[in-house]
PyMOL commands that place a pseudoatom at each C-alpha (Angstrom):
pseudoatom trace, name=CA, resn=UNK, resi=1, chain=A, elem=C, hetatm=0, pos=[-17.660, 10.191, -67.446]
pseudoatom trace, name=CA, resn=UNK, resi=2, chain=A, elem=C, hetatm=0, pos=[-20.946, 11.108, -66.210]
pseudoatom trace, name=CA, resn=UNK, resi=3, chain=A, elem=C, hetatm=0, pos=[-21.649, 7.486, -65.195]
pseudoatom trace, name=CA, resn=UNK, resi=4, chain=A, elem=C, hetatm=0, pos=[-18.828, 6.736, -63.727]
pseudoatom trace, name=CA, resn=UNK, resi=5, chain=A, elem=C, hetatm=0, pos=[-19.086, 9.888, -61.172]
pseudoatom trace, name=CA, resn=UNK, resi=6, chain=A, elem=C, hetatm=0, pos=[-21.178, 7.829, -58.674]
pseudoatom trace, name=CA, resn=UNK, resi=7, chain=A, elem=C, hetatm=0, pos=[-19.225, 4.347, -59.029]
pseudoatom trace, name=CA, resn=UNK, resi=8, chain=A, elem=C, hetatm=0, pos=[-15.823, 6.518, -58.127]
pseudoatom trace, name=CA, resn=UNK, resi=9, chain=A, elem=C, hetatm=0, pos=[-17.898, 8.460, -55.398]
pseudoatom trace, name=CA, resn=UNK, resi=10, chain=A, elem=C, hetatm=0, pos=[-18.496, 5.227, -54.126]
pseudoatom trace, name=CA, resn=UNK, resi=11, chain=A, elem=C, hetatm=0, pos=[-14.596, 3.376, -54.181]
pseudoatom trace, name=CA, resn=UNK, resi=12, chain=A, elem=C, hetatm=0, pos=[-13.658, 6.661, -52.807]
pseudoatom trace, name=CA, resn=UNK, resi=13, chain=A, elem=C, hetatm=0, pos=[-16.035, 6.582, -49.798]
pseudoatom trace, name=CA, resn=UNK, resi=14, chain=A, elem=C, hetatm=0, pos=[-14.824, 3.204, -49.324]
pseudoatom trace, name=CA, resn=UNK, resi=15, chain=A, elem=C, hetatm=0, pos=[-11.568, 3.943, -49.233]
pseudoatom trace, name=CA, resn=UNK, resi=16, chain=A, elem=C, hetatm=0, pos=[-11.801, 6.673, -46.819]
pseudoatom trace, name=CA, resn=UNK, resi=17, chain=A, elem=C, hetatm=0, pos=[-13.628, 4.229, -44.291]
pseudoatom trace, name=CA, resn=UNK, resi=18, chain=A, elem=C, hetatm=0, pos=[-11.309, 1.361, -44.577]
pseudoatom trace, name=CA, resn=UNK, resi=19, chain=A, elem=C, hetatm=0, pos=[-8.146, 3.868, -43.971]
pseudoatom trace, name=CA, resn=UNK, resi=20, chain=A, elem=C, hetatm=0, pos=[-9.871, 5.413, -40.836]
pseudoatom trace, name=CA, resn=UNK, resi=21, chain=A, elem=C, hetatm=0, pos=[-10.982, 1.596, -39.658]
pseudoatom trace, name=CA, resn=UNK, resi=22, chain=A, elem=C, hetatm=0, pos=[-7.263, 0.315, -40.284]
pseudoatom trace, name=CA, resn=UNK, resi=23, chain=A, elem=C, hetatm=0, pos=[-5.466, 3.679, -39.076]
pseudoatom trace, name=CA, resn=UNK, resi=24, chain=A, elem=C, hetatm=0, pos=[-2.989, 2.226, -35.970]
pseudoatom trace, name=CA, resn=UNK, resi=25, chain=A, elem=C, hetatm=0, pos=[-4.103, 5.541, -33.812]
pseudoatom trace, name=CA, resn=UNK, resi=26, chain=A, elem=C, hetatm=0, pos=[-7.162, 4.130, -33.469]
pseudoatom trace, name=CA, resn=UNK, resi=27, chain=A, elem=C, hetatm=0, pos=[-7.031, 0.679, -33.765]
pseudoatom trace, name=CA, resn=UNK, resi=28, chain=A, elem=C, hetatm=0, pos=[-4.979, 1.253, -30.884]
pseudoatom trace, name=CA, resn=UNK, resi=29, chain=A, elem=C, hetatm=0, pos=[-7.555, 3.742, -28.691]
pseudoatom trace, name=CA, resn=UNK, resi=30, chain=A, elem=C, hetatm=0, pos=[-10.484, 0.973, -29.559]
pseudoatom trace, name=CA, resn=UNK, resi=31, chain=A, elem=C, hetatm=0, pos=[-8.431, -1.471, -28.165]
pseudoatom trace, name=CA, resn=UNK, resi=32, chain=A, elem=C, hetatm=0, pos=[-7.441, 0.477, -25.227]
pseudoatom trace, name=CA, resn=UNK, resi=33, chain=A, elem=C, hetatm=0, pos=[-10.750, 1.639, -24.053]
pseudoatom trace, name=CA, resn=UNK, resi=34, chain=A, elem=C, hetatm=0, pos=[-11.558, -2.449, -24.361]
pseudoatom trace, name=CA, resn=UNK, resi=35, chain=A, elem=C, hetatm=0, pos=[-9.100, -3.656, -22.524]
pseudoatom trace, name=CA, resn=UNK, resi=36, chain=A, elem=C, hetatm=0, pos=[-6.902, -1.079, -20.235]
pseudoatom trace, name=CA, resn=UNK, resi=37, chain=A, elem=C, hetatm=0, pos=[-9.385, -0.963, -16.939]
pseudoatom trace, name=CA, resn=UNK, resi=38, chain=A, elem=C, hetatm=0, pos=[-10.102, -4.724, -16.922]
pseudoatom trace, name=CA, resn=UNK, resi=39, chain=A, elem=C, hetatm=0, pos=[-6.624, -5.148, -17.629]
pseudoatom trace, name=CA, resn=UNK, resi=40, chain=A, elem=C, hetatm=0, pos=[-4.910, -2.956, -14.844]
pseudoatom trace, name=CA, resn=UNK, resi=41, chain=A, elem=C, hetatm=0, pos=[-7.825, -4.521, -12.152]
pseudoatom trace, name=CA, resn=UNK, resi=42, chain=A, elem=C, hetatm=0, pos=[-6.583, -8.450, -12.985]
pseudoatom trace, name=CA, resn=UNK, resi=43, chain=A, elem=C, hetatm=0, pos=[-2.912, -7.221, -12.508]
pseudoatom trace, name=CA, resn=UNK, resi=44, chain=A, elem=C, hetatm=0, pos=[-3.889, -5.525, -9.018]
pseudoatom trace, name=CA, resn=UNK, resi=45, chain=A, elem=C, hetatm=0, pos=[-5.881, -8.785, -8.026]
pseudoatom trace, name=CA, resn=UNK, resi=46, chain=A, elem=C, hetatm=0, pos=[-2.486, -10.631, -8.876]
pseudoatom trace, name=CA, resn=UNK, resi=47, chain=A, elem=C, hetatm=0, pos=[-0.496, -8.548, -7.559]
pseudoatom trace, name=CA, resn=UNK, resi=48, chain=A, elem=C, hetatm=0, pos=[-2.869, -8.386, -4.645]
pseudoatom trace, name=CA, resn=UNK, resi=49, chain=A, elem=C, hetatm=0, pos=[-2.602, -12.208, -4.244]
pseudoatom trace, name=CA, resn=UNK, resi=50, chain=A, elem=C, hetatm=0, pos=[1.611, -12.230, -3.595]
pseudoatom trace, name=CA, resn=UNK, resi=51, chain=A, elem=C, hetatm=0, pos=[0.938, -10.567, -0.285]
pseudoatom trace, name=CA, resn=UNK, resi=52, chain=A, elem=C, hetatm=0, pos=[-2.629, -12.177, 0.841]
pseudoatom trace, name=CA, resn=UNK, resi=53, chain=A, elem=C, hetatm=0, pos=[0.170, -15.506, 2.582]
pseudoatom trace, name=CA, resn=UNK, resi=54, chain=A, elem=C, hetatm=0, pos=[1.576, -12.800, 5.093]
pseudoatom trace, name=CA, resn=UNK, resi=55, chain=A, elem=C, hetatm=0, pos=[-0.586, -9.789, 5.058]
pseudoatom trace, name=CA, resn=UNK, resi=56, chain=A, elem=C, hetatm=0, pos=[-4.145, -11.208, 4.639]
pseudoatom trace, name=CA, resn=UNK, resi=57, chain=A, elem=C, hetatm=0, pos=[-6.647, -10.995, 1.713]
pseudoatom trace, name=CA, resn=UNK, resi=58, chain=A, elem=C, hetatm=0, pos=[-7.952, -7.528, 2.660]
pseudoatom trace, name=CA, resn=UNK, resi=59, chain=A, elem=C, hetatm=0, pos=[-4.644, -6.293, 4.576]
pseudoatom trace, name=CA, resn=UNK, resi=60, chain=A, elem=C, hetatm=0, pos=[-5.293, -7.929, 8.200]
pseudoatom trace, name=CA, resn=UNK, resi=61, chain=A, elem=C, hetatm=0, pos=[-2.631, -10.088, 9.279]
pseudoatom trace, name=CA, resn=UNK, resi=62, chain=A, elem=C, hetatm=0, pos=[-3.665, -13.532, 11.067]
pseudoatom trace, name=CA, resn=UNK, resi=63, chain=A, elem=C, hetatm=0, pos=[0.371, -13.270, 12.457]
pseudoatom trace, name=CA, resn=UNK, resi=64, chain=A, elem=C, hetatm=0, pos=[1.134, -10.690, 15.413]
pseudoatom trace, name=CA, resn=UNK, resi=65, chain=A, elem=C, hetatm=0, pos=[5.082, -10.371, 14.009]
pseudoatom trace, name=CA, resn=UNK, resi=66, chain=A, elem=C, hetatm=0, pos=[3.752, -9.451, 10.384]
pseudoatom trace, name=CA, resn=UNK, resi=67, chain=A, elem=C, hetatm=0, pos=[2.191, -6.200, 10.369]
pseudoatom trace, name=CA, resn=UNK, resi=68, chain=A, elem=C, hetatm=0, pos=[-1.520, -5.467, 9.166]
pseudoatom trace, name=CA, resn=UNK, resi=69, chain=A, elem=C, hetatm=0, pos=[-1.813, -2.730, 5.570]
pseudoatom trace, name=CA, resn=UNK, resi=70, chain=A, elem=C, hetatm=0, pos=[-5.362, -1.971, 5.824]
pseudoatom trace, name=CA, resn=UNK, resi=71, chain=A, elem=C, hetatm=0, pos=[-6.010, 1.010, 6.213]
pseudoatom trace, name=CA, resn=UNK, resi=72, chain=A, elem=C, hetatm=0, pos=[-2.306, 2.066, 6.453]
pseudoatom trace, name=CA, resn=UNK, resi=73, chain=A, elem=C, hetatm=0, pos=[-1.355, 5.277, 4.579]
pseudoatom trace, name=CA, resn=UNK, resi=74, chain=A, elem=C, hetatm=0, pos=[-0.805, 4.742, 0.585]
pseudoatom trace, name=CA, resn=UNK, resi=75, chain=A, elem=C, hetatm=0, pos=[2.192, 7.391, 1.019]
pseudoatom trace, name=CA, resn=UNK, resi=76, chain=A, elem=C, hetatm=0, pos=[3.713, 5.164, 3.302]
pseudoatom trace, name=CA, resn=UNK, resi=77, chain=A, elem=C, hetatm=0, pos=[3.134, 1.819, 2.254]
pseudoatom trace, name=CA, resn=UNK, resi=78, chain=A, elem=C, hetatm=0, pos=[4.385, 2.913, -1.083]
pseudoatom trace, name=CA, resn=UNK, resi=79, chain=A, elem=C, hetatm=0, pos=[7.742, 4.404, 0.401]
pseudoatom trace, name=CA, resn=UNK, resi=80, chain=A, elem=C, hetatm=0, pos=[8.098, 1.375, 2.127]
pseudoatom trace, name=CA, resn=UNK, resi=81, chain=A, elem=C, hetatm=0, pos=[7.739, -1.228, -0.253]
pseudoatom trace, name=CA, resn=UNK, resi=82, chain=A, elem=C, hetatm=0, pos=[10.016, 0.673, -1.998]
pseudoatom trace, name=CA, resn=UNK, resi=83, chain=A, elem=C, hetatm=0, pos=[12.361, 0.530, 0.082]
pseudoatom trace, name=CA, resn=UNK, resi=84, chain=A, elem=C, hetatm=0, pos=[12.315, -3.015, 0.807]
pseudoatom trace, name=CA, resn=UNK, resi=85, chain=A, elem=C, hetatm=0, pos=[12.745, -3.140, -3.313]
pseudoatom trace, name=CA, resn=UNK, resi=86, chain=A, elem=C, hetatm=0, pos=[15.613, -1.163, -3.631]
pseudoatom trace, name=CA, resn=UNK, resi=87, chain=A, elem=C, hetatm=0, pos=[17.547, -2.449, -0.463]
pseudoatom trace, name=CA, resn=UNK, resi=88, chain=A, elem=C, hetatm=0, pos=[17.445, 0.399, 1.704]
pseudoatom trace, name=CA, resn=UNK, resi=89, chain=A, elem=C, hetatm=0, pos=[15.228, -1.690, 3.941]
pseudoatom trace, name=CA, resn=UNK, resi=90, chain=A, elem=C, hetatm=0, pos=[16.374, -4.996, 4.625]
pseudoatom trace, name=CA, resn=UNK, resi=91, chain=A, elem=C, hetatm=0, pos=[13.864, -8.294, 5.606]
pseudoatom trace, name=CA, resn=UNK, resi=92, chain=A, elem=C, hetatm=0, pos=[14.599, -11.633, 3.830]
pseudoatom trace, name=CA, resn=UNK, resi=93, chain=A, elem=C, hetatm=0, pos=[10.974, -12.345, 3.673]
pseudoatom trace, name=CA, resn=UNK, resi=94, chain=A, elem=C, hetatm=0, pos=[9.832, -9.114, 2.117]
pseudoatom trace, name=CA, resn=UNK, resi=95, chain=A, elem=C, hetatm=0, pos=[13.058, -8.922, -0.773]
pseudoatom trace, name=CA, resn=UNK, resi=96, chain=A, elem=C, hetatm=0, pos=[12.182, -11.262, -3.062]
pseudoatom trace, name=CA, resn=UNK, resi=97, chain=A, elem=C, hetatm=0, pos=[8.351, -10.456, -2.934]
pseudoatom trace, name=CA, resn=UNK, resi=98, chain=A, elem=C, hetatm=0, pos=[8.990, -7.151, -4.414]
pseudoatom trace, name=CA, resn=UNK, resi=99, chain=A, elem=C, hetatm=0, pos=[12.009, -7.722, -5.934]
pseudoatom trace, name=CA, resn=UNK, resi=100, chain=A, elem=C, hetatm=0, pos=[10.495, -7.382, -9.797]
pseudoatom trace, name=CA, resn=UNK, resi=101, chain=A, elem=C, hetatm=0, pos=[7.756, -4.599, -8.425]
pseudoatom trace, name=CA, resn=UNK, resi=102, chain=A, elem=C, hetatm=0, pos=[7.433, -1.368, -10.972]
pseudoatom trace, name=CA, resn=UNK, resi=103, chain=A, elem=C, hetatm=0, pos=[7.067, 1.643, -9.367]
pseudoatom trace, name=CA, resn=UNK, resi=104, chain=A, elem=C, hetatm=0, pos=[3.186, 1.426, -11.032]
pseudoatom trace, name=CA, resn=UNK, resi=105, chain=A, elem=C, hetatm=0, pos=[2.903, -1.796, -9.200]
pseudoatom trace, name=CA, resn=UNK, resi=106, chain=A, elem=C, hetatm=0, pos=[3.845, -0.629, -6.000]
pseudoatom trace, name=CA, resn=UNK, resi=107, chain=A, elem=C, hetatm=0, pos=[1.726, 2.493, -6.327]
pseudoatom trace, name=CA, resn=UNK, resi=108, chain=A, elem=C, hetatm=0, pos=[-1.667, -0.064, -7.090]
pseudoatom trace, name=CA, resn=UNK, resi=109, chain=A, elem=C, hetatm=0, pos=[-0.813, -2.072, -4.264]
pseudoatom trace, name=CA, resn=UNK, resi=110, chain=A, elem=C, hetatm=0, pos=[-0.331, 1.062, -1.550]
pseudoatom trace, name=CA, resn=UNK, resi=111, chain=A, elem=C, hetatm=0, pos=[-3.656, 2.289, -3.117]
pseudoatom trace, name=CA, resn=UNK, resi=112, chain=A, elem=C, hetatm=0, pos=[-5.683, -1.129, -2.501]
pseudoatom trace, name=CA, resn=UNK, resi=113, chain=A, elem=C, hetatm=0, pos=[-4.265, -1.910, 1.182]
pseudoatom trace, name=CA, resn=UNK, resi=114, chain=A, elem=C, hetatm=0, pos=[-4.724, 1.499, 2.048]
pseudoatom trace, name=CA, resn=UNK, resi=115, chain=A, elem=C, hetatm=0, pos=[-8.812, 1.493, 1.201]
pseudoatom trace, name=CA, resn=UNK, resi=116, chain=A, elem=C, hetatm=0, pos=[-9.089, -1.431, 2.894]
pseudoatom trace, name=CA, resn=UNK, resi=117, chain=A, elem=C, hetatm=0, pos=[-11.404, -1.511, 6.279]
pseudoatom trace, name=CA, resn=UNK, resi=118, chain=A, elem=C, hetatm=0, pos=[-10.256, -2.577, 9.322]
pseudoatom trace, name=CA, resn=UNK, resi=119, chain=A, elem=C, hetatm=0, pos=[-14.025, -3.484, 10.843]
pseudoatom trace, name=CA, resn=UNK, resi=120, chain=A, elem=C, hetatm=0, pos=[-12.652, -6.280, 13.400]
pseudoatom trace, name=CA, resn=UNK, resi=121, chain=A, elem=C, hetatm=0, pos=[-13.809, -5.578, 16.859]
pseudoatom trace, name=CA, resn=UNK, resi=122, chain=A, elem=C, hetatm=0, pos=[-11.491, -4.609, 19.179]
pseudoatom trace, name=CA, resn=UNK, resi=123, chain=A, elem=C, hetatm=0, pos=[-11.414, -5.622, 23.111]
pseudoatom trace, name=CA, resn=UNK, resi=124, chain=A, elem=C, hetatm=0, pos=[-11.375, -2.845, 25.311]
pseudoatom trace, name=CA, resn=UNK, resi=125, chain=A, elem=C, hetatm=0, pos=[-7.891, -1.238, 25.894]
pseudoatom trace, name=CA, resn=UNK, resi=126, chain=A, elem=C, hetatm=0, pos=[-6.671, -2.478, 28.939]
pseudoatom trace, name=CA, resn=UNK, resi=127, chain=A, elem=C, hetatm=0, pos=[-2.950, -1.118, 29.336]
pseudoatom trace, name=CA, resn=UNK, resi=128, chain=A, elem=C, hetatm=0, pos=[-2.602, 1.737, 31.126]
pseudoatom trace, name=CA, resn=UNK, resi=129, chain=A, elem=C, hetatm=0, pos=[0.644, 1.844, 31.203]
pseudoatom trace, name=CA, resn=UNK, resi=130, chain=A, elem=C, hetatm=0, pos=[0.974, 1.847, 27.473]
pseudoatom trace, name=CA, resn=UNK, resi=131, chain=A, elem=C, hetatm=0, pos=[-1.813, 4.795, 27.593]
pseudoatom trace, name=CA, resn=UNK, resi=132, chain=A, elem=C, hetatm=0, pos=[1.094, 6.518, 29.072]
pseudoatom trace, name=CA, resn=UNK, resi=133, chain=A, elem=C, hetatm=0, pos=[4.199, 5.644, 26.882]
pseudoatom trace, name=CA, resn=UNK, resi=134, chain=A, elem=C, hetatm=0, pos=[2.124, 6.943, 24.020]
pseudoatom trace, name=CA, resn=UNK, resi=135, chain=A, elem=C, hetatm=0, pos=[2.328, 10.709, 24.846]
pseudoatom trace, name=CA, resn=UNK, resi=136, chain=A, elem=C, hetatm=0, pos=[5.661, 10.712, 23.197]
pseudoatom trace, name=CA, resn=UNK, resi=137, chain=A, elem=C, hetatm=0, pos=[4.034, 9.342, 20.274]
pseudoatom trace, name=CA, resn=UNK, resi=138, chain=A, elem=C, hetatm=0, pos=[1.262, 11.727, 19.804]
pseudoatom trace, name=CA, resn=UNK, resi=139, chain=A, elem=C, hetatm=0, pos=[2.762, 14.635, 17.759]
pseudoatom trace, name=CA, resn=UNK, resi=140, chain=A, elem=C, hetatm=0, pos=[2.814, 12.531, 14.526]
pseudoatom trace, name=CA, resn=UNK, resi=141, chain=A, elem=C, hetatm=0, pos=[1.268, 9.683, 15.436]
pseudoatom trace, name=CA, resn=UNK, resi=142, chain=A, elem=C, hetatm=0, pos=[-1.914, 11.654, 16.208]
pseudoatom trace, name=CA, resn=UNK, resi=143, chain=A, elem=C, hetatm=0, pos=[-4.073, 11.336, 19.783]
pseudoatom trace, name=CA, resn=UNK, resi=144, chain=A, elem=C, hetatm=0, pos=[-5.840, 7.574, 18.610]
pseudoatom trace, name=CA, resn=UNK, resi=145, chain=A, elem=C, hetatm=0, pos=[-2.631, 6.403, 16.783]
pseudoatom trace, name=CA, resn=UNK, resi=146, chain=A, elem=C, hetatm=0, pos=[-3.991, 8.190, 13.076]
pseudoatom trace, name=CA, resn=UNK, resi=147, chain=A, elem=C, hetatm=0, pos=[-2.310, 10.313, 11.396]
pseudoatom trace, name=CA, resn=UNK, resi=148, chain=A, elem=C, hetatm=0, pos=[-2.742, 13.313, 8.639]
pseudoatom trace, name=CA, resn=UNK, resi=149, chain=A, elem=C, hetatm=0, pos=[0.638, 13.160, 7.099]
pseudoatom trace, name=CA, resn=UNK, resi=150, chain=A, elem=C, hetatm=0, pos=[0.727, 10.659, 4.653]
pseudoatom trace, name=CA, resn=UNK, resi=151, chain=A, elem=C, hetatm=0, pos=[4.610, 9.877, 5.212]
pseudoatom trace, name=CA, resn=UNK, resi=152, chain=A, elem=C, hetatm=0, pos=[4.004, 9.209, 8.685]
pseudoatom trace, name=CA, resn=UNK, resi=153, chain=A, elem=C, hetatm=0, pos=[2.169, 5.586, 9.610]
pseudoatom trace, name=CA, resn=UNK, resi=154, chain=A, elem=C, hetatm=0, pos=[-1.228, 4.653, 11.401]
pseudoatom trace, name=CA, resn=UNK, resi=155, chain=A, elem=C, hetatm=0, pos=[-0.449, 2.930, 14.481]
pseudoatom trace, name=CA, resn=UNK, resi=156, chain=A, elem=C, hetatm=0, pos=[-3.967, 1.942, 15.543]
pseudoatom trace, name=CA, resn=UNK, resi=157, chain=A, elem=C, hetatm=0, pos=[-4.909, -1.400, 15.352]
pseudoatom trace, name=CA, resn=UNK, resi=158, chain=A, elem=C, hetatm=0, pos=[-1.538, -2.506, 14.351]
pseudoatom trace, name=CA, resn=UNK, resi=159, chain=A, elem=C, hetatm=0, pos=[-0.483, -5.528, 15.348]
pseudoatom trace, name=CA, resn=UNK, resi=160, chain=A, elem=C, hetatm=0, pos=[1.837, -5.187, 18.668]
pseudoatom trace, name=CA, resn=UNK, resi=161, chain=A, elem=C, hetatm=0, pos=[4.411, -7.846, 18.210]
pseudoatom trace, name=CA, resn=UNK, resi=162, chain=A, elem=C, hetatm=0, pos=[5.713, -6.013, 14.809]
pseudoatom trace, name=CA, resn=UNK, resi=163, chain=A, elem=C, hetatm=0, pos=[5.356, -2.780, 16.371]
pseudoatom trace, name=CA, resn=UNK, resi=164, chain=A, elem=C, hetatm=0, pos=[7.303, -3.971, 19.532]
pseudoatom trace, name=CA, resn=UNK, resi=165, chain=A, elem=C, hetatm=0, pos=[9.953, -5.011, 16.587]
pseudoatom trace, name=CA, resn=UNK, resi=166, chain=A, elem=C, hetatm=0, pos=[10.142, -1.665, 14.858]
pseudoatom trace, name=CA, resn=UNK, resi=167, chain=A, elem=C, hetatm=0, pos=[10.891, 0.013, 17.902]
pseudoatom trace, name=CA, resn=UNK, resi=168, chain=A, elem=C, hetatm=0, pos=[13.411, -2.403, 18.903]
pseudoatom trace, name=CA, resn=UNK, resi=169, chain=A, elem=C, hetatm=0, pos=[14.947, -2.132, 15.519]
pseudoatom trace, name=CA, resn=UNK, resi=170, chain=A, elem=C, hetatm=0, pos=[15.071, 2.216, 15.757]
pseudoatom trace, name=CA, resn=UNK, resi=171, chain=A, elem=C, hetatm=0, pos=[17.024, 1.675, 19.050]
pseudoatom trace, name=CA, resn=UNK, resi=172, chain=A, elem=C, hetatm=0, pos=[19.465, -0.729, 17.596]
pseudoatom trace, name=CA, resn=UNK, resi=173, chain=A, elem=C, hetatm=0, pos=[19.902, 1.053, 14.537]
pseudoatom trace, name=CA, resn=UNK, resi=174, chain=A, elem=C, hetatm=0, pos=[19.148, -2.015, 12.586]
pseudoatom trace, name=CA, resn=UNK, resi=175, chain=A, elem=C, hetatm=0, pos=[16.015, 0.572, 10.802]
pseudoatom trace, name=CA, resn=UNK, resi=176, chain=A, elem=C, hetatm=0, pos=[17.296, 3.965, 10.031]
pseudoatom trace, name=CA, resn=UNK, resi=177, chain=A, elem=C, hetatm=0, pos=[15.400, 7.049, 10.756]
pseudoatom trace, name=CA, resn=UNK, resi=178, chain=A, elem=C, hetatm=0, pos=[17.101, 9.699, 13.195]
pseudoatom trace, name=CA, resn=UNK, resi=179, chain=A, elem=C, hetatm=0, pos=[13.742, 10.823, 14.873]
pseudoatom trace, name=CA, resn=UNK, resi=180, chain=A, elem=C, hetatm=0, pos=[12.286, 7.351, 15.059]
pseudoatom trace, name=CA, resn=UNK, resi=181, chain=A, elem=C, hetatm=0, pos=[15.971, 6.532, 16.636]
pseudoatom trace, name=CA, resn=UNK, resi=182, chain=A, elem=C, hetatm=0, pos=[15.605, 9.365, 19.264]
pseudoatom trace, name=CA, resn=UNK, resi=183, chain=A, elem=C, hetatm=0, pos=[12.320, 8.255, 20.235]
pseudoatom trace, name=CA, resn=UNK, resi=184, chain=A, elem=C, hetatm=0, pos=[13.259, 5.003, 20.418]
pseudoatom trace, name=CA, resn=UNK, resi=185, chain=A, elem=C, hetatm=0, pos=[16.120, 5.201, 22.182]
pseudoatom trace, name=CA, resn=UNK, resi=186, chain=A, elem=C, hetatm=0, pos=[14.205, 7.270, 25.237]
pseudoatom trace, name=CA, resn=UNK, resi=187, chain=A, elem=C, hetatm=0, pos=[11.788, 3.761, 25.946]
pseudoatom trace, name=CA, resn=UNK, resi=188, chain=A, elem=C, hetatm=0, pos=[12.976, 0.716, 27.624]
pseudoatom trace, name=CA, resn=UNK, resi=189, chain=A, elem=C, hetatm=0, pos=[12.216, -2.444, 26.344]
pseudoatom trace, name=CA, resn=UNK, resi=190, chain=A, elem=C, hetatm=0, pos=[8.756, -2.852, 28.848]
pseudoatom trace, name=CA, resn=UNK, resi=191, chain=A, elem=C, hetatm=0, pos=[7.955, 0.654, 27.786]
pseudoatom trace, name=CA, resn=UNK, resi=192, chain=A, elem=C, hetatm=0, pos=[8.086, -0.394, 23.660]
pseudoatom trace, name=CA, resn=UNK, resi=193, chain=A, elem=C, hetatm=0, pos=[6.103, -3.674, 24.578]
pseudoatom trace, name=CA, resn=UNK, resi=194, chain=A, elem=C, hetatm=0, pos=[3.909, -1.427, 26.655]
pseudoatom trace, name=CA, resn=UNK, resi=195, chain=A, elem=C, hetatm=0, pos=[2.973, 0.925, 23.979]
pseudoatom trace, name=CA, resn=UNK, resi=196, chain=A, elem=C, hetatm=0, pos=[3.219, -1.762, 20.768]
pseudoatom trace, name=CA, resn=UNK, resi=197, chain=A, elem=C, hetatm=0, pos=[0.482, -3.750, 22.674]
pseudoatom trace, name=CA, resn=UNK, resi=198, chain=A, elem=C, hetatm=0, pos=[-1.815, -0.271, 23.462]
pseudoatom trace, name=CA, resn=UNK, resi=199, chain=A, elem=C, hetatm=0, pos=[-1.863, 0.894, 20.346]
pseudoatom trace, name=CA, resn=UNK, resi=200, chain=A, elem=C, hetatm=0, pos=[-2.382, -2.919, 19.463]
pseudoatom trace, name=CA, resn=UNK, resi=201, chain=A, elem=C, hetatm=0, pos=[-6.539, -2.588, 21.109]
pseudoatom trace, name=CA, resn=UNK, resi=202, chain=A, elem=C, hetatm=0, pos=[-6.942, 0.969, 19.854]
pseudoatom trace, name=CA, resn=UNK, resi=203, chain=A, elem=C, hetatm=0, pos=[-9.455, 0.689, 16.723]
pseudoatom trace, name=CA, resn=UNK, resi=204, chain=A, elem=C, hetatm=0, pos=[-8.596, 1.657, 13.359]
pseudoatom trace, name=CA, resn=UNK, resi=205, chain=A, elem=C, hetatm=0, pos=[-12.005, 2.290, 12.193]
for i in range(1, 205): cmd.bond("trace and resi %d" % i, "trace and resi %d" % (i + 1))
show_as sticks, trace
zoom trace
């Protein structure tokens, strides 16, 4: 018996370390901490990559119709991919981009455009009349087109033929949102190309 004390000391030692080795719980946590961050950056870079056509690699649109997401609030960008997922915002461009978009996705994608720098010089602004449009803007908009609520959209540096659009769209009711609508509704169509192409030179840095 005596000799045979250290042999079954030894199977049972064994045994323990194979059953903690093989045990799913951590099988599984080894594998996680592997392969969960490099995994979760390749899908952002892919997801990343469905929007670089319109949008721009880092969020800066090359089109003045399509609208530039660097820099743009995560808050928003999220609630409005969203809503271009679900149908409560309509664009036959934007549907079937998001379409198959998790609500994870969407959050990763509002989180990279909205780190991104806008660093792209800007010419001096150079309508006044635009300067002037903007006061009713202001109170959420903030004084240089930024703002703190993260519901609410950056204006500056956006590009002015989409903004001219979203305005347009408020006053025809084609885009709901009853402030927006009210606002909207108050500008005449020089006065919403007036202020889409100010807020268009402002810099978002």
């Amino acid at each position: 018996m005596t000799r045979l004390k250290p042999l079954v000391l030894a199977i049972a030692a064994l045994g323990l370390f194979a059953c903690s080795a093989d045990d799913p719980a951590t099988l599984s946590s080894q594998a996680n901490a592997k392969t969960e961050q490099p995994a979760a950056a390749h899908n952002v870079d892919a997801l990343v990559r469905t929007c670089t056509s319109c949008h721009g690699p880092k969020g800066l649109s090359s089109a003045s119709q399509w609208p530039n997401l660097a820099g743009q609030k995560a808050g928003y960008l999220a609630d409005q991919i969203k809503a271009f997922r679900d149908g409560e915002r309509k664009d036959a461009l934007m549907a079937p981009m998001v379409r198959n978009l998790t609500d994870q996705d969407i959050t990763a994608l509002a989180s990279y455009f909205s780190q991104q720098v806008d660093a792209r010089p800007r010419t001096p602004i150079a309508d006044s009349a635009g300067a002037h449009v903007r006061a009713r803007c202001i109170s959420c908009h903030g004084k240089k087109g930024k703002t703190v609520n993260q519901s609410w959209p950056n204006l500056a540096g956006q590009q002015k033929d989409y903004l001219a659009k979203q305005l347009l769209d408020y006053k025809s009711g084609k885009r709901k949102n009853p402030i927006m609508a009210v606002i909207a509704n108050e500008l005449s169509d020089q006065q919403i190309r007036d202020v889409a192409e100010y807020y268009s030179q402002v810099s978002a840095k």
